[in-house]
mmCIF file of the C-alpha atoms, coordinates in Angstrom:
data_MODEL
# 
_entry.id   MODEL 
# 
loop_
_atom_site.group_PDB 
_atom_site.id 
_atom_site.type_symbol 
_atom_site.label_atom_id 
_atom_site.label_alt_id 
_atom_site.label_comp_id 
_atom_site.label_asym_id 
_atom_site.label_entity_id 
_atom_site.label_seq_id 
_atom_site.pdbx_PDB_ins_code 
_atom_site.Cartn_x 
_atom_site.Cartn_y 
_atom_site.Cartn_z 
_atom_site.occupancy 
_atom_site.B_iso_or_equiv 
_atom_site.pdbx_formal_charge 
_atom_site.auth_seq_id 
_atom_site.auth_comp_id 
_atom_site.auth_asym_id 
_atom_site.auth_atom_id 
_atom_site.pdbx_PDB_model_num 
ATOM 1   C CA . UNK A 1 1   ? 106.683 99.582  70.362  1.00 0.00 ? 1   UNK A CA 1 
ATOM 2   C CA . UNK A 1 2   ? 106.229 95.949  70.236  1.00 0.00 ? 2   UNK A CA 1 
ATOM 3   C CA . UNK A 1 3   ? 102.829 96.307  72.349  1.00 0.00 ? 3   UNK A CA 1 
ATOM 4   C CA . UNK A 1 4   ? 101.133 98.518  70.001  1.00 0.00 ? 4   UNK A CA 1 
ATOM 5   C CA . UNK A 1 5   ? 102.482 97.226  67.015  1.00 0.00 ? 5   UNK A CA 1 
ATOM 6   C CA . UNK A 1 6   ? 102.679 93.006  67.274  1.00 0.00 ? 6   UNK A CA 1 
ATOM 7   C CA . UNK A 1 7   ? 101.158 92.132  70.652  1.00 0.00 ? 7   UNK A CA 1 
ATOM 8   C CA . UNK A 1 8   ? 98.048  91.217  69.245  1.00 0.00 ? 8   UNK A CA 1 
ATOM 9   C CA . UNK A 1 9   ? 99.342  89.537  66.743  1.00 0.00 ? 9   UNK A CA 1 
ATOM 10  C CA . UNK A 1 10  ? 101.553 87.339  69.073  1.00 0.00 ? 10  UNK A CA 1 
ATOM 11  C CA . UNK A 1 11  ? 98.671  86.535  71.303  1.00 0.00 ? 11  UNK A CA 1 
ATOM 12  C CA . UNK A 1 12  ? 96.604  85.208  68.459  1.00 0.00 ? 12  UNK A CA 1 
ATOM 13  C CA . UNK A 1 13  ? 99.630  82.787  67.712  1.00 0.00 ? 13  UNK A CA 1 
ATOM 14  C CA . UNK A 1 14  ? 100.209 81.805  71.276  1.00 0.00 ? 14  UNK A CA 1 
ATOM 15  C CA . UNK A 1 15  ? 96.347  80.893  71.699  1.00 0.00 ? 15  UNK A CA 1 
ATOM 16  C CA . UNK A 1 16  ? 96.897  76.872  70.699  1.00 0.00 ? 16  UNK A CA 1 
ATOM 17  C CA . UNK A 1 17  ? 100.051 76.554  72.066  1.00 0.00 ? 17  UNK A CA 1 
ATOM 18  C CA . UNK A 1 18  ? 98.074  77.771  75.896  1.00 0.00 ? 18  UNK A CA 1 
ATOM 19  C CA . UNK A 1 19  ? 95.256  75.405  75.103  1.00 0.00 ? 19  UNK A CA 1 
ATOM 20  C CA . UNK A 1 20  ? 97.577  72.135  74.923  1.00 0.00 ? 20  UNK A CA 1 
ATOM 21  C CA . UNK A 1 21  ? 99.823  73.372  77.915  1.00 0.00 ? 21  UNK A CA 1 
ATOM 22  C CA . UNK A 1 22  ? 96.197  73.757  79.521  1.00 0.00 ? 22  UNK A CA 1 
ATOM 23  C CA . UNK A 1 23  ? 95.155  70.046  78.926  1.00 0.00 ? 23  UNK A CA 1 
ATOM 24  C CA . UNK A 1 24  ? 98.907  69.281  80.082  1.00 0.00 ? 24  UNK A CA 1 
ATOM 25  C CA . UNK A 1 25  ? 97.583  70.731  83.713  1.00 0.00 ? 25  UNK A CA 1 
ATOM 26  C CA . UNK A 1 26  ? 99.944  73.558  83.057  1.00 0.00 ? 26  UNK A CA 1 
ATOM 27  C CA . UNK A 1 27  ? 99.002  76.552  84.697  1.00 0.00 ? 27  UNK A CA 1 
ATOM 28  C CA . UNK A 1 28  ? 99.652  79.937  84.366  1.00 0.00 ? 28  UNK A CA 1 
ATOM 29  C CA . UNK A 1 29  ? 101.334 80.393  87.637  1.00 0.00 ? 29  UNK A CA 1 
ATOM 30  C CA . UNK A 1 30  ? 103.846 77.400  87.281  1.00 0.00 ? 30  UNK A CA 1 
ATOM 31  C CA . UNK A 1 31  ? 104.624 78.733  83.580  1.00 0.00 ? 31  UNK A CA 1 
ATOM 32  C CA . UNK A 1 32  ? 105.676 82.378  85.430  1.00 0.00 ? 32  UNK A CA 1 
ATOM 33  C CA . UNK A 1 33  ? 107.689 80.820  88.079  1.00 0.00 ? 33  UNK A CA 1 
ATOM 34  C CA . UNK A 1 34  ? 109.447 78.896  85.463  1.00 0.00 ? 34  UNK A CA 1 
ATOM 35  C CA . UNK A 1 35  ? 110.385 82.045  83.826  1.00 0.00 ? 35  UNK A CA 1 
ATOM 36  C CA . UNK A 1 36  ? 111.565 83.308  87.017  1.00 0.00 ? 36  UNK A CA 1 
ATOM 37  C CA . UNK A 1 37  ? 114.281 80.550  87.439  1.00 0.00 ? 37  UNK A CA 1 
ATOM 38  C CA . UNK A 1 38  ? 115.004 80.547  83.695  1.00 0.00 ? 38  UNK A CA 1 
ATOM 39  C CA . UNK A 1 39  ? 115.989 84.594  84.719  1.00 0.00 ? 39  UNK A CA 1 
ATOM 40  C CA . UNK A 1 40  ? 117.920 83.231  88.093  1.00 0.00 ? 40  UNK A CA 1 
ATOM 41  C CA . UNK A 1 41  ? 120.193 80.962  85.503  1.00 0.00 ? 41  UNK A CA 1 
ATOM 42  C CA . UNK A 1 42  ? 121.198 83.187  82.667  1.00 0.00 ? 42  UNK A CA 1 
ATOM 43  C CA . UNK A 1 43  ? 121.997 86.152  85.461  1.00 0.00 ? 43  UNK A CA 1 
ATOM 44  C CA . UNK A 1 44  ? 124.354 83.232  86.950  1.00 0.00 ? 44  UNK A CA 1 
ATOM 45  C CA . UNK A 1 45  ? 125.861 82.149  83.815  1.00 0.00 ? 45  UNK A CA 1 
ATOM 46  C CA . UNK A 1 46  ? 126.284 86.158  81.975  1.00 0.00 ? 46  UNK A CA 1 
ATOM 47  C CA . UNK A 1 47  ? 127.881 86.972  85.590  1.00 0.00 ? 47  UNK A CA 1 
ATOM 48  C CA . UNK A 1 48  ? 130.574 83.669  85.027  1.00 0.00 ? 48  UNK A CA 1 
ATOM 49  C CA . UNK A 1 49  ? 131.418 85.085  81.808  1.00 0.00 ? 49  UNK A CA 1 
ATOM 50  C CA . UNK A 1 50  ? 129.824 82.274  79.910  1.00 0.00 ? 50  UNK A CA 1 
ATOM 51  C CA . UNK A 1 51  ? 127.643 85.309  77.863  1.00 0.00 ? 51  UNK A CA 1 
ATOM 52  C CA . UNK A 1 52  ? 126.264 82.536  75.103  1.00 0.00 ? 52  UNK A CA 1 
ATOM 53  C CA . UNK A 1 53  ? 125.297 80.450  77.422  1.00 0.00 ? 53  UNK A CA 1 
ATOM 54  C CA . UNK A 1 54  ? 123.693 83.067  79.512  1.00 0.00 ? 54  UNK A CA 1 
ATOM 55  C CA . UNK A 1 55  ? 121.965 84.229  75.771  1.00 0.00 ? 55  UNK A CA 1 
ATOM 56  C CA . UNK A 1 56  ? 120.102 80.739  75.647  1.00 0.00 ? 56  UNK A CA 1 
ATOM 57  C CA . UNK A 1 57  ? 118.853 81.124  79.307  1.00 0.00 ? 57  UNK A CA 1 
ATOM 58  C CA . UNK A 1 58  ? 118.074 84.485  78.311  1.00 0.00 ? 58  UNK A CA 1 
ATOM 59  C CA . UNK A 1 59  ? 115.444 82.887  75.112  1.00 0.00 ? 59  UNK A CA 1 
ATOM 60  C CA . UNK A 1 60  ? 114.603 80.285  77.837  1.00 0.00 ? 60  UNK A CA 1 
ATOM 61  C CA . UNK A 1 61  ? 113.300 83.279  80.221  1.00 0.00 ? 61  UNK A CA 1 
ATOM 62  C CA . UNK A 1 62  ? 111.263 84.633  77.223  1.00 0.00 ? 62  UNK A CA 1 
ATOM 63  C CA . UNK A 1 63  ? 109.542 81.706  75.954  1.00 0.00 ? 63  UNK A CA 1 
ATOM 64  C CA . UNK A 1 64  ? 107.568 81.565  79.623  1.00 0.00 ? 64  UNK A CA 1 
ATOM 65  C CA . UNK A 1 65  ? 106.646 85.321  79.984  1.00 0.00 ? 65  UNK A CA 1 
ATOM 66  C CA . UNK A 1 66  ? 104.744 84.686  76.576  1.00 0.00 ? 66  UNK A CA 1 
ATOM 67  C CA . UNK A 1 67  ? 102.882 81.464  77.388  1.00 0.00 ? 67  UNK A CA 1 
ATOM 68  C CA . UNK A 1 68  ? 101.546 82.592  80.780  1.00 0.00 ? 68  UNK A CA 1 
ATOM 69  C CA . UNK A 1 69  ? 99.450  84.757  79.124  1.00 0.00 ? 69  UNK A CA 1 
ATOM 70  C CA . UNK A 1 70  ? 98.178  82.226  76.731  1.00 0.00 ? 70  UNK A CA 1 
ATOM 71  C CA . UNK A 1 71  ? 97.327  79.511  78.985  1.00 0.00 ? 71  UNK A CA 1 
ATOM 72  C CA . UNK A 1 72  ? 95.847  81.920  81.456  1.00 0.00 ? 72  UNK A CA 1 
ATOM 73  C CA . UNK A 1 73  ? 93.023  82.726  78.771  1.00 0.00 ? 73  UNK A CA 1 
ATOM 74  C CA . UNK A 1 74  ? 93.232  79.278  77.438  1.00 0.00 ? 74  UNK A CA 1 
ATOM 75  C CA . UNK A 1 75  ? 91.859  78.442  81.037  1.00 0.00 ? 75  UNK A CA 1 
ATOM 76  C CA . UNK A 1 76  ? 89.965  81.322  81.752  1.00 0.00 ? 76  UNK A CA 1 
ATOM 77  C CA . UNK A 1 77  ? 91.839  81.891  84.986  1.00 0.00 ? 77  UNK A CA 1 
ATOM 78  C CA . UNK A 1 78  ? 93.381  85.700  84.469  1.00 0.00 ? 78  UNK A CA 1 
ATOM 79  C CA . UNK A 1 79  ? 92.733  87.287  87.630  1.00 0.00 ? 79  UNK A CA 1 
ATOM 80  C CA . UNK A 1 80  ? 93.861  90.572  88.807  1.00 0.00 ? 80  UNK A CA 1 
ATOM 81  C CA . UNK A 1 81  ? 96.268  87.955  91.045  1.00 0.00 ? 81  UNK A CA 1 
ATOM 82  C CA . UNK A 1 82  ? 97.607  86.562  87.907  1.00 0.00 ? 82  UNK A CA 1 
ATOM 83  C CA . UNK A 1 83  ? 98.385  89.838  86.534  1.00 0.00 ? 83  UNK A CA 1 
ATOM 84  C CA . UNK A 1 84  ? 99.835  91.299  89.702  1.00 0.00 ? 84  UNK A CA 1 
ATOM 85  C CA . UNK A 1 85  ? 102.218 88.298  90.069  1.00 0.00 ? 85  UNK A CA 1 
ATOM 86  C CA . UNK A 1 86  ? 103.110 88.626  86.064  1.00 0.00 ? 86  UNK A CA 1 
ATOM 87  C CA . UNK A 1 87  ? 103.994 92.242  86.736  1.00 0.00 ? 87  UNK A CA 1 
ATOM 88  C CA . UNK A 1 88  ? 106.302 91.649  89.851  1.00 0.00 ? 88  UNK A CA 1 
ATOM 89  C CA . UNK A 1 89  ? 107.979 88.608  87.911  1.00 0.00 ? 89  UNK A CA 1 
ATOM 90  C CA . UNK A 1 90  ? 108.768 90.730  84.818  1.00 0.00 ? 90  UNK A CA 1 
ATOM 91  C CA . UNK A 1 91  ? 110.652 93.570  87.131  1.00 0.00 ? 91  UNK A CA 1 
ATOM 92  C CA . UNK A 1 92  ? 112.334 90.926  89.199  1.00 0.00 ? 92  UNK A CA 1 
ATOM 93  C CA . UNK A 1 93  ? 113.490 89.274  86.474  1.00 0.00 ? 93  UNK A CA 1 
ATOM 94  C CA . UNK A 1 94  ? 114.905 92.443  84.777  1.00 0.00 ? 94  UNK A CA 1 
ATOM 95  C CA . UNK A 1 95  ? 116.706 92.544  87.921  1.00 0.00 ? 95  UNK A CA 1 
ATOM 96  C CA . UNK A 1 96  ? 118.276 89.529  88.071  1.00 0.00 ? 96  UNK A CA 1 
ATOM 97  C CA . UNK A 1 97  ? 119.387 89.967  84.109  1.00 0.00 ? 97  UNK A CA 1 
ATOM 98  C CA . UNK A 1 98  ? 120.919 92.961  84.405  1.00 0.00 ? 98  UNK A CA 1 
ATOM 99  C CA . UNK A 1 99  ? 122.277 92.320  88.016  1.00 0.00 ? 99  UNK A CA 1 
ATOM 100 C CA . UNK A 1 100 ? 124.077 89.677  86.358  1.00 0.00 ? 100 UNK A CA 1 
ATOM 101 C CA . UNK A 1 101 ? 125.263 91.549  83.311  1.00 0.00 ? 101 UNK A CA 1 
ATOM 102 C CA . UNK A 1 102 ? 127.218 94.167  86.541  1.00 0.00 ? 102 UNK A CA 1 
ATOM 103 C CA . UNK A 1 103 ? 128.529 91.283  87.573  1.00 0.00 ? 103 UNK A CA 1 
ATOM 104 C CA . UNK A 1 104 ? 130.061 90.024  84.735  1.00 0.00 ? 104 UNK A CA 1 
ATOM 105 C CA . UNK A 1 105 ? 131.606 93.704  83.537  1.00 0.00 ? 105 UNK A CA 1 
ATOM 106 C CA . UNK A 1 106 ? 132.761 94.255  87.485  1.00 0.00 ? 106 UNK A CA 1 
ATOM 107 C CA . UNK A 1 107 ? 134.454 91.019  87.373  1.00 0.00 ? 107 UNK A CA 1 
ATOM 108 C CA . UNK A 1 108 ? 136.395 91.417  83.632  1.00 0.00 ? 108 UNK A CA 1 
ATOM 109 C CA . UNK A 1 109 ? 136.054 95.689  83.024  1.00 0.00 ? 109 UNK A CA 1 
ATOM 110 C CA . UNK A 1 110 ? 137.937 98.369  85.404  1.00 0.00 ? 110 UNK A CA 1 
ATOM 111 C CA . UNK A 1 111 ? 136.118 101.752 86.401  1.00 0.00 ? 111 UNK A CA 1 
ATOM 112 C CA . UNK A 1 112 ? 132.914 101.907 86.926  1.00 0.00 ? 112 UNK A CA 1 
ATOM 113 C CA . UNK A 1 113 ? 131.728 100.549 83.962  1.00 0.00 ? 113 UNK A CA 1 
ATOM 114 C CA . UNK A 1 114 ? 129.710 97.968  86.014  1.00 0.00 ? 114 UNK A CA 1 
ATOM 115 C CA . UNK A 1 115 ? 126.976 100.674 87.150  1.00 0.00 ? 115 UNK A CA 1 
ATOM 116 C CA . UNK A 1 116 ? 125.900 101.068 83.537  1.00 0.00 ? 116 UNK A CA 1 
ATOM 117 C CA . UNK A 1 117 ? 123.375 98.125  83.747  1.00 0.00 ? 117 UNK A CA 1 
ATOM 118 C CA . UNK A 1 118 ? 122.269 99.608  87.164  1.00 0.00 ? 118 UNK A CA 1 
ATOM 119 C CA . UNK A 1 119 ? 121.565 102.625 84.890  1.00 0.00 ? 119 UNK A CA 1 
ATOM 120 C CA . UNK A 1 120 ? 119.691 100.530 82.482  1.00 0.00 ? 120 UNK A CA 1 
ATOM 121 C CA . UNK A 1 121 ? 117.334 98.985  85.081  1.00 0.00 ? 121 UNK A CA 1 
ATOM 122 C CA . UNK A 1 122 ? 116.669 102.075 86.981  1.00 0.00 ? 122 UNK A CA 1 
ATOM 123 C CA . UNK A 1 123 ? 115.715 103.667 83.378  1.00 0.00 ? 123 UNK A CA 1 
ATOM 124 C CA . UNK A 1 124 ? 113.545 101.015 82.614  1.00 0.00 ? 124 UNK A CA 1 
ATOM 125 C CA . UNK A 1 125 ? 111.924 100.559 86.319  1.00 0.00 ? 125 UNK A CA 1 
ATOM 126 C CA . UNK A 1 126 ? 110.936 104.214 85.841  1.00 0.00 ? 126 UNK A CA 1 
ATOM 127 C CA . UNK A 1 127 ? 109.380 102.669 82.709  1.00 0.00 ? 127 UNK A CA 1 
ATOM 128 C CA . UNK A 1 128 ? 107.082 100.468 84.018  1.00 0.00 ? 128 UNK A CA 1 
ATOM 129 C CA . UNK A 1 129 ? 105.985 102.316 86.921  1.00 0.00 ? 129 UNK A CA 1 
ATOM 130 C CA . UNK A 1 130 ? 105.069 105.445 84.455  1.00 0.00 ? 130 UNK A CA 1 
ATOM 131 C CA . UNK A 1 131 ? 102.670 102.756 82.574  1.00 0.00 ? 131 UNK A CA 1 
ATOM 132 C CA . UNK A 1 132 ? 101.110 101.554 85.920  1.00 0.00 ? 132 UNK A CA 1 
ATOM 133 C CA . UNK A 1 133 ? 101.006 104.529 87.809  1.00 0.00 ? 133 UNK A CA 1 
ATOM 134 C CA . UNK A 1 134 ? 98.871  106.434 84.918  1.00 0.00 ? 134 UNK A CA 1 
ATOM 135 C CA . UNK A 1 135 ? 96.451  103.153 84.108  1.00 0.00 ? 135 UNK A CA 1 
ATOM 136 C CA . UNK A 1 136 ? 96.209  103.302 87.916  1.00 0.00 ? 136 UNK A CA 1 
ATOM 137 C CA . UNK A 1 137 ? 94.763  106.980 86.921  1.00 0.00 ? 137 UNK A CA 1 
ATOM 138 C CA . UNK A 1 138 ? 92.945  105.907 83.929  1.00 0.00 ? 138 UNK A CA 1 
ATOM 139 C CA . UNK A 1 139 ? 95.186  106.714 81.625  1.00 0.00 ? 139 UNK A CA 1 
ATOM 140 C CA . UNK A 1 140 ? 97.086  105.339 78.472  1.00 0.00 ? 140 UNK A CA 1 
ATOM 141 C CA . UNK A 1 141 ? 100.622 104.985 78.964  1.00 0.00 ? 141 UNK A CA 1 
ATOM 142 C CA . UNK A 1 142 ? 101.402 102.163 76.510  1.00 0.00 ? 142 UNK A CA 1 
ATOM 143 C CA . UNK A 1 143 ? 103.950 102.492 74.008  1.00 0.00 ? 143 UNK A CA 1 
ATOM 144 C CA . UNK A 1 144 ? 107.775 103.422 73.659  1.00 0.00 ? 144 UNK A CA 1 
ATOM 145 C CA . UNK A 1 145 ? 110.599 103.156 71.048  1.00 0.00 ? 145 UNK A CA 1 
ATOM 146 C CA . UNK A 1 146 ? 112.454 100.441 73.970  1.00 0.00 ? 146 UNK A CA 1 
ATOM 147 C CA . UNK A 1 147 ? 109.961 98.320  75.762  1.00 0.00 ? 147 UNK A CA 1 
ATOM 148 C CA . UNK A 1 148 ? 110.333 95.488  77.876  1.00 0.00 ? 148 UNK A CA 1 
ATOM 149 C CA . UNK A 1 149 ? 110.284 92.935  74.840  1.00 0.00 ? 149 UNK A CA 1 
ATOM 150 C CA . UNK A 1 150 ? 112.782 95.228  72.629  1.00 0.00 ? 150 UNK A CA 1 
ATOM 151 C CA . UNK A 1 151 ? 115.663 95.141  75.764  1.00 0.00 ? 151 UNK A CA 1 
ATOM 152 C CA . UNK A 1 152 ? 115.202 91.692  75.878  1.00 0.00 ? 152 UNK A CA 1 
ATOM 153 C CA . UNK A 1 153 ? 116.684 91.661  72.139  1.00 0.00 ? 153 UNK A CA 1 
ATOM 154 C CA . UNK A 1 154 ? 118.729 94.122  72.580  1.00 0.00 ? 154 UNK A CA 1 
ATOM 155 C CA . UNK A 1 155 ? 120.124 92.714  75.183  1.00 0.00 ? 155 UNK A CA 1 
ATOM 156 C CA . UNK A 1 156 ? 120.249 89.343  73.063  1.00 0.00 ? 156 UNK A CA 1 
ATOM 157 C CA . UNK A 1 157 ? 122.453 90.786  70.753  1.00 0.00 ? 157 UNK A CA 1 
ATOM 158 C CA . UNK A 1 158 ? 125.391 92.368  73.288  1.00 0.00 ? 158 UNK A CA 1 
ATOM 159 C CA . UNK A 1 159 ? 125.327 88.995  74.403  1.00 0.00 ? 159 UNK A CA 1 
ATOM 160 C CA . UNK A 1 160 ? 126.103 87.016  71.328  1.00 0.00 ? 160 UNK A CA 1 
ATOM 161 C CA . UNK A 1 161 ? 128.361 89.879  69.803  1.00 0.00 ? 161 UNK A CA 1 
ATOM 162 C CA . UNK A 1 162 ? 130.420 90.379  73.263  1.00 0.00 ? 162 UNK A CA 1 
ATOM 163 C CA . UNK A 1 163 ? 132.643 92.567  71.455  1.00 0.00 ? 163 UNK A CA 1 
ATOM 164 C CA . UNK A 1 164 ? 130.171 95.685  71.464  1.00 0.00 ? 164 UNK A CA 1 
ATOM 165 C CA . UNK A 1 165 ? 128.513 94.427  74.639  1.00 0.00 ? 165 UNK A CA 1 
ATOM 166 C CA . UNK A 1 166 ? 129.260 97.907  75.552  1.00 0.00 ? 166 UNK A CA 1 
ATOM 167 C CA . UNK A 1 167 ? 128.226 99.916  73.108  1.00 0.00 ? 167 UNK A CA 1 
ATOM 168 C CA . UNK A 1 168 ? 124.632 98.197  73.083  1.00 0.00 ? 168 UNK A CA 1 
ATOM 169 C CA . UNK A 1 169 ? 124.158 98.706  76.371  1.00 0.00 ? 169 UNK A CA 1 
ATOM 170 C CA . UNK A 1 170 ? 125.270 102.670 75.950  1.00 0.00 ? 170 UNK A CA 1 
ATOM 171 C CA . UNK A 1 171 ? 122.531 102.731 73.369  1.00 0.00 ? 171 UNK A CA 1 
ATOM 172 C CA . UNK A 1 172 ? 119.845 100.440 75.153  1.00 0.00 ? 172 UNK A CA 1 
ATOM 173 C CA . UNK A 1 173 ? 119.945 103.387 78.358  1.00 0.00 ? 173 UNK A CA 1 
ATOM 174 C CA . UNK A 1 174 ? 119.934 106.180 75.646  1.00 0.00 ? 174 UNK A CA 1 
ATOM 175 C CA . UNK A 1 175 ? 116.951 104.250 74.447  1.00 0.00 ? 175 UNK A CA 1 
ATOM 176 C CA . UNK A 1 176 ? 115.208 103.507 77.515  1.00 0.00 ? 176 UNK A CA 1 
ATOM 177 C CA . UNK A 1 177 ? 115.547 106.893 78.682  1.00 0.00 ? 177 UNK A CA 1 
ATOM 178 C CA . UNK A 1 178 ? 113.772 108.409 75.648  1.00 0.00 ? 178 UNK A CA 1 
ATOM 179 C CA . UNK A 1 179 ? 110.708 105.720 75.874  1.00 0.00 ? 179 UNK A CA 1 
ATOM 180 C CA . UNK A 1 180 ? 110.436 107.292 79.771  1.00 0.00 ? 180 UNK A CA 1 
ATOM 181 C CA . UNK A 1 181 ? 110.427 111.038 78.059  1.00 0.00 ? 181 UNK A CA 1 
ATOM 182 C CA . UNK A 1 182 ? 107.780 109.394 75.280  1.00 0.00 ? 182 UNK A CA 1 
ATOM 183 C CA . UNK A 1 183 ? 105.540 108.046 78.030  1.00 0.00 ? 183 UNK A CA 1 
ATOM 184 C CA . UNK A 1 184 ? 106.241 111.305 80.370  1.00 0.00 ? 184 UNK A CA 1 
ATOM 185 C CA . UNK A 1 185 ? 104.967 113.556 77.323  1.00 0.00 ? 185 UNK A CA 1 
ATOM 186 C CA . UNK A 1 186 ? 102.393 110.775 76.355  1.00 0.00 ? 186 UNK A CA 1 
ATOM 187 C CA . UNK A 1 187 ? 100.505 111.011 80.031  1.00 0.00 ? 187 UNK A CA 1 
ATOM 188 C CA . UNK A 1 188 ? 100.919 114.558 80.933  1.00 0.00 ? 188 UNK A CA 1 
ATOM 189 C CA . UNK A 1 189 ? 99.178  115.571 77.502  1.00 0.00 ? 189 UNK A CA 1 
ATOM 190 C CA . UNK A 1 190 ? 96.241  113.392 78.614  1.00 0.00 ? 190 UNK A CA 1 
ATOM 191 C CA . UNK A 1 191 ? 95.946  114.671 82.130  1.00 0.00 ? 191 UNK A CA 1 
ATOM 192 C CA . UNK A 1 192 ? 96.331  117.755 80.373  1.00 0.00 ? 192 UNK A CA 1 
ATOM 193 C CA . UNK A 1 193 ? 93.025  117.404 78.636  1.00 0.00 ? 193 UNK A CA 1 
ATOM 194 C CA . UNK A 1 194 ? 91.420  115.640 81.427  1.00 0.00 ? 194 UNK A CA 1 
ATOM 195 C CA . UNK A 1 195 ? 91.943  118.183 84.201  1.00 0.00 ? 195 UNK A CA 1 
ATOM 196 C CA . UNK A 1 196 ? 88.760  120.278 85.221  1.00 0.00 ? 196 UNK A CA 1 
ATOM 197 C CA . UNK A 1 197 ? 87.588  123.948 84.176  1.00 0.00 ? 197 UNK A CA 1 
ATOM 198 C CA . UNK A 1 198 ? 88.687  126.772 85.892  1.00 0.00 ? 198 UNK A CA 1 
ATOM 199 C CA . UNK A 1 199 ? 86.118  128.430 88.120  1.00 0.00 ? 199 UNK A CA 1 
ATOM 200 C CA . UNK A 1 200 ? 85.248  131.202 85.706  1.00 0.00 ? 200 UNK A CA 1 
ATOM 201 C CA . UNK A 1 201 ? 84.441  128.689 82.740  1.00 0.00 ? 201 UNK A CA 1 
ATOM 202 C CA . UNK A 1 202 ? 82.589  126.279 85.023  1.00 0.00 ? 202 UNK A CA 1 
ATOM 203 C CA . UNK A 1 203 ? 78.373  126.559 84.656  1.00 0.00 ? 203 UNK A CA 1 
ATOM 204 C CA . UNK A 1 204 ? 76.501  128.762 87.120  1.00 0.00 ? 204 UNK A CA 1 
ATOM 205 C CA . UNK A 1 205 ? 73.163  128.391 88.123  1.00 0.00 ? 205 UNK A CA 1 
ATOM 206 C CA . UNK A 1 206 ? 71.790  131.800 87.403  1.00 0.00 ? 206 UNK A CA 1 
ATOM 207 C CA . UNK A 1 207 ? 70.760  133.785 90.643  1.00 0.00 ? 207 UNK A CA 1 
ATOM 208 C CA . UNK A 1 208 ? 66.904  134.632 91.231  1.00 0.00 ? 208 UNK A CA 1 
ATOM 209 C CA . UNK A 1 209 ? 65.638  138.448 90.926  1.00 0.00 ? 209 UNK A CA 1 
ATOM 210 C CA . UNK A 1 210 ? 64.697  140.354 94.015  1.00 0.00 ? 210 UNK A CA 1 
ATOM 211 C CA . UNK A 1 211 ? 61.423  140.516 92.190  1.00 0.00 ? 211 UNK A CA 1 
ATOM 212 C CA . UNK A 1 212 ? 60.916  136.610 90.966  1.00 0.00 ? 212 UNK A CA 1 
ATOM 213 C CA . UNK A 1 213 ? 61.707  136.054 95.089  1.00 0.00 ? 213 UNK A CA 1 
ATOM 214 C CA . UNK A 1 214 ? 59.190  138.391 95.957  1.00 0.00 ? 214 UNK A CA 1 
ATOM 215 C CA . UNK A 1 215 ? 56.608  136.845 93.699  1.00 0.00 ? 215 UNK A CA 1 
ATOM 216 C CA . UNK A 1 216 ? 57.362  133.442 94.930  1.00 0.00 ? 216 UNK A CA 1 
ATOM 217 C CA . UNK A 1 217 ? 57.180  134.482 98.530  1.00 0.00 ? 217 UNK A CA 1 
ATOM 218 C CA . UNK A 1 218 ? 54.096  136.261 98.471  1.00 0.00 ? 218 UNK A CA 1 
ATOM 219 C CA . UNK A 1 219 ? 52.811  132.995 96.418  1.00 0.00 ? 219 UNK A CA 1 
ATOM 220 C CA . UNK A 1 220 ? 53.664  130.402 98.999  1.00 0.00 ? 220 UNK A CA 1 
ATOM 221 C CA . UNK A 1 221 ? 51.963  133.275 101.782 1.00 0.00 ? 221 UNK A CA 1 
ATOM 222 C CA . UNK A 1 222 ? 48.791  132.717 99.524  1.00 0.00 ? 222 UNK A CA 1 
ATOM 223 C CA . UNK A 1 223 ? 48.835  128.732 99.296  1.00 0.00 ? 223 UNK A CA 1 
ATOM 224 C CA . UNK A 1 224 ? 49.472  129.063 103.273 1.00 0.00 ? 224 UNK A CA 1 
ATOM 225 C CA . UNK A 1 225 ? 46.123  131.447 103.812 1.00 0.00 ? 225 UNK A CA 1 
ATOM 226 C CA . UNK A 1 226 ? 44.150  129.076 101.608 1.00 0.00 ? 226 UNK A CA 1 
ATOM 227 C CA . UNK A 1 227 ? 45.028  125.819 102.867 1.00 0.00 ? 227 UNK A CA 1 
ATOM 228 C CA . UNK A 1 228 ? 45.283  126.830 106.620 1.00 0.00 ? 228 UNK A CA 1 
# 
């Protein structure tokens, strides 16, 4: 949702905040890995039990997945490198956020209740590899009522509320789940429309007469006798 709707919009904002971290001799790179150890620090602190704490990390984590962009095109160095190591960062980093929420319910819930952020990351892994295995295909799979950027404040909020920590993340899977179903429908409607005609619709080249291969026989026995 926040893709289709505010990316753009975002980017355009970001664009002279890349350009200064470019003159800095920031690069995109460092500005990723930073947002990787950001991740590595809130998943510590959540897991402690010190959830506010773990909520500022979690902004901290943000603030670099949404300048490496910027000062990549500030620099003009987006490479299919760039974007393969922003990918991996962004799933390894769910991990590590959610891996740390598990830890903090298995340490202060009983039951099982610890798996539902497993849930929640296996949801929204199935997620992201929906949107790369159909643009892999050529397809659109953009889009979603929970995206990346939306668990990131939903997630946000359990944090600073504690109280329905629970309850938020009961309603982030339910959420996460559905965007899987949207991009599901979303893909197999344009493979749909993309796949090829059946045999008896595809065009034929129309067979030759008996008589039209007659004629062109005898014409070629003809051009033969004249030229030989």
């Amino acid at each position: 949702m926040f893709d289709g709707n505010w990316r753009s919009t975002v980017d355009r904002g970001l664009t002279p905040i890349g350009q200064s971290l470019r003159r800095a001799g920031i690069s995109a790179d460092v500005i990723t890995m930073t947002g990787i150890v950001m991740a590595g620090v809130a998943a510590f602190t959540i897991g402690s039990g010190y959830l506010r704490v773990g909520l500022l990390f979690l902004v901290l984590t943000g603030v670099p997945d949404a300048l490496d962009g910027a000062v990549a095109r500030a620099s003009g160095t987006g490479s299919t490198r760039g974007a393969f190591l922003d990918s991996v960062s962004d799933r390894f980093t769910d991990a590590l956020l959610f891996g740390g929420v598990a830890w903090y319910l298995a340490s202060t819930r009983p039951g099982r209740i610890s798996m539902l952020p497993v849930a929640i990351l296996a949801a929204a892994m199935l997620v992201s590899y929906e949107r790369a295995k159909a643009e892999s295909l050529g397809f659109d799979a953009k889009g979603g009522i929970m995206e990346r950027a939306e668990r990131f404040i939903v997630l946000a909020f359990g944090l600073l509320f504690n109280e329905i920590l629970i309850g938020v993340l009961w309603v982030m899977l339910a959420l996460t789940v559905v965007t899987a179903g949207q991009r599901f429908v979303k893909v197999w409607r344009q493979a749909s429309d993309d796949r090829p005609l059946p045999r008896s619709r595809q065009r034929r080249r129309p067979r030759r007469s008996s008589t039209e291969s007659l004629w062109r026989q005898r014409m070629r026995e003809r051009r033969a006798l004249r030229d030989g």
